[in-house]
N, C-alpha and C positions, 0 to 999 in steps of 0.2 A: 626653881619653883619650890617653894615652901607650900606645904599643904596638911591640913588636918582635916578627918573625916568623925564627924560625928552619927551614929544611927540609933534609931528610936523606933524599934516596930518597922511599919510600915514608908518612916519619915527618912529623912538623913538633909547631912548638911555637908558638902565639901567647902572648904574655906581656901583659899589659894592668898598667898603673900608674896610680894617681886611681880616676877615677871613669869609669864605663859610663852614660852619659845620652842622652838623647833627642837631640839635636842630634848624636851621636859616630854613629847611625843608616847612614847613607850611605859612610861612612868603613869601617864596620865592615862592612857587607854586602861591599863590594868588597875588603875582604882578604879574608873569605872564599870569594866567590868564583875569586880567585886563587889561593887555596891547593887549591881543590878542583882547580881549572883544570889545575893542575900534577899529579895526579895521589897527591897526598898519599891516605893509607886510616888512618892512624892520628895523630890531632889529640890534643893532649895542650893545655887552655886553660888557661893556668899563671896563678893569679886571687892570687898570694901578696904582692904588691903594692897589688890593687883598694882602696880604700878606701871605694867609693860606687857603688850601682847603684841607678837608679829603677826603675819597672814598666817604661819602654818595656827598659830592659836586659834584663830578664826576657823580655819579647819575643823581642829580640835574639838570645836564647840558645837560643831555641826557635825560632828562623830559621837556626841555626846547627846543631842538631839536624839540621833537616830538609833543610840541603842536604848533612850527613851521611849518611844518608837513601839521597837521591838517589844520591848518587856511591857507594855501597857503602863508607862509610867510619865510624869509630869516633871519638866525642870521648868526652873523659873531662877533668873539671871539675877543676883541680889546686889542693891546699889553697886553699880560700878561710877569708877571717881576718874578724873583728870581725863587722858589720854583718852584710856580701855573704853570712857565713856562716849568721848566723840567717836573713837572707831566704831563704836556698834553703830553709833548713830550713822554715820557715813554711810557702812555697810549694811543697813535698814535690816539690824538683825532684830529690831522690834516686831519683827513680820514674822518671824523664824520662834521668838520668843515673848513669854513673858517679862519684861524689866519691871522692877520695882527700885 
């Protein structure tokens, strides 16, 4: 997982490149919760790089929901491509999320 995190006030942007897999777990949780930490309310997860998510990614993302969730704050899935984009579709994560 390659990842950069941009914030702006109340905004932020995680951007993710490769792949979202089960090992990237641990790494991913504590950005998040860093970014919530900080008080961010509107997450924008920029997936136009991802090339690869397993089911724990999918996890992942519904671990990211829900500490959305908690803090009163908005994600919204940004273009996902190839793969990443059938699996959400598959797994009717449009119901869970915003996709753009």
């Amino acid at each position: 997982m390659d990842k950069s995190v941009e914030k702006n006030g109340n905004n932020a942007v995680i951007k993710i490149a490769g792949q979202l897999i089960s090992s990237d777990r641990s790494e991913f949780e504590e950005t998040i919760s860093d970014v919530f930490a900080s008080g961010v309310k509107n997450l924008d997860f920029n997936m136009t790089e991802m090339t690869y998510m397993d089911s724990v990614g999918l996890g992942m993302l519904v671990t990211l929901r829900d500490e959305a969730e908690k803090n009163d704050a908005v994600v919204v899935l940004v273009e996902p491509q190839g793969n990443v984009k059938m699996l959400l579709e598959m797994a009717r994560f449009d119901i869970l999320f915003e996709i753009r």
